[in-house]
C-alpha positions in Angstrom: 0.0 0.0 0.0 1.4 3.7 -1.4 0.7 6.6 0.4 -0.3 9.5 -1.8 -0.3 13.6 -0.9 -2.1 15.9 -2.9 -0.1 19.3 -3.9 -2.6 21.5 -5.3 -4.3 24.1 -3.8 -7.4 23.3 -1.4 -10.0 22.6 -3.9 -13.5 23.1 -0.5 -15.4 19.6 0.4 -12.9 17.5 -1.7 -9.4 17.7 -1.2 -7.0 19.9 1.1 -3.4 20.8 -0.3 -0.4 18.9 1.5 -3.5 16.0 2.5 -1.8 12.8 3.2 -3.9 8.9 2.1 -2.9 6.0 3.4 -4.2 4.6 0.2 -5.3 5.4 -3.1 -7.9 7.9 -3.3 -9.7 7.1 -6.7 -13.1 8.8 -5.2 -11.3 11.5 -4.5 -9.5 11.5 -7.8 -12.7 11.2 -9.6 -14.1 13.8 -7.8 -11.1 16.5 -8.1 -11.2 15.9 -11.8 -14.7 17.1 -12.2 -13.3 20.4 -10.7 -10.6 20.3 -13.2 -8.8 17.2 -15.2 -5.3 18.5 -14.0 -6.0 17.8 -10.4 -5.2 14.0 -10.7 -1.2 14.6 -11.7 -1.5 17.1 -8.5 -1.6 13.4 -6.3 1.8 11.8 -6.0 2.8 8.8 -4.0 5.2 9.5 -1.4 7.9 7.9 -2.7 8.1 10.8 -5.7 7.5 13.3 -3.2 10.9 15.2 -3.5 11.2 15.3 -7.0 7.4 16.1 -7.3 7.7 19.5 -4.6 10.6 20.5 -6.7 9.1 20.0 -10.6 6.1 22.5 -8.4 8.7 25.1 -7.4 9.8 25.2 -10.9 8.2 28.0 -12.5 6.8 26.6 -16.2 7.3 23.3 -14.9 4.2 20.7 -15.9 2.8 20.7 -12.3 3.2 24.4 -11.5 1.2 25.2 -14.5 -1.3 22.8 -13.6 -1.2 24.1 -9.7 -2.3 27.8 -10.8 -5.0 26.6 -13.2 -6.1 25.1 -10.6 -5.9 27.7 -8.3 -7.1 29.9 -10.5 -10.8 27.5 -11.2 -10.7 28.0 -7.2 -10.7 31.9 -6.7 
């Protein structure tokens, strides 16, 4: 069993950012996605974590794009 954190921003009654699962949160997934499809690559097991806060730090990078779209479907 993987644990997974999701980076993006708090998307209210779904998901909040930096939230820890001790499993794989498909309904959660599923449910993020309706919101906007780049929430699922915002979910990354634990094991990628590093690599994965960095790529969001990285201006341009895939995931900080897809962290302020996200943000931005928030405000």
């Amino acid at each position: 069993m993987k644990q997974v954190m999701y980076l993006g921003p708090d998307i209210k009654g779904i998901v909040r950012k930096n939230q820890i699962f001790a499993y794989y949160p498909e309904n959660v997934i599923e449910q993020a996605c309706e919101v906007s499809p780049l929430a699922k690559y915002l979910f990354v097991q634990m094991d990628n974590i590093v690599y994965s806060r960095n790529e969001l730090r990285r201006e341009g990078s895939f995931l900080n794009l897809s962290y302020k779209k996200l943000e931005k479907r928030g405000k």
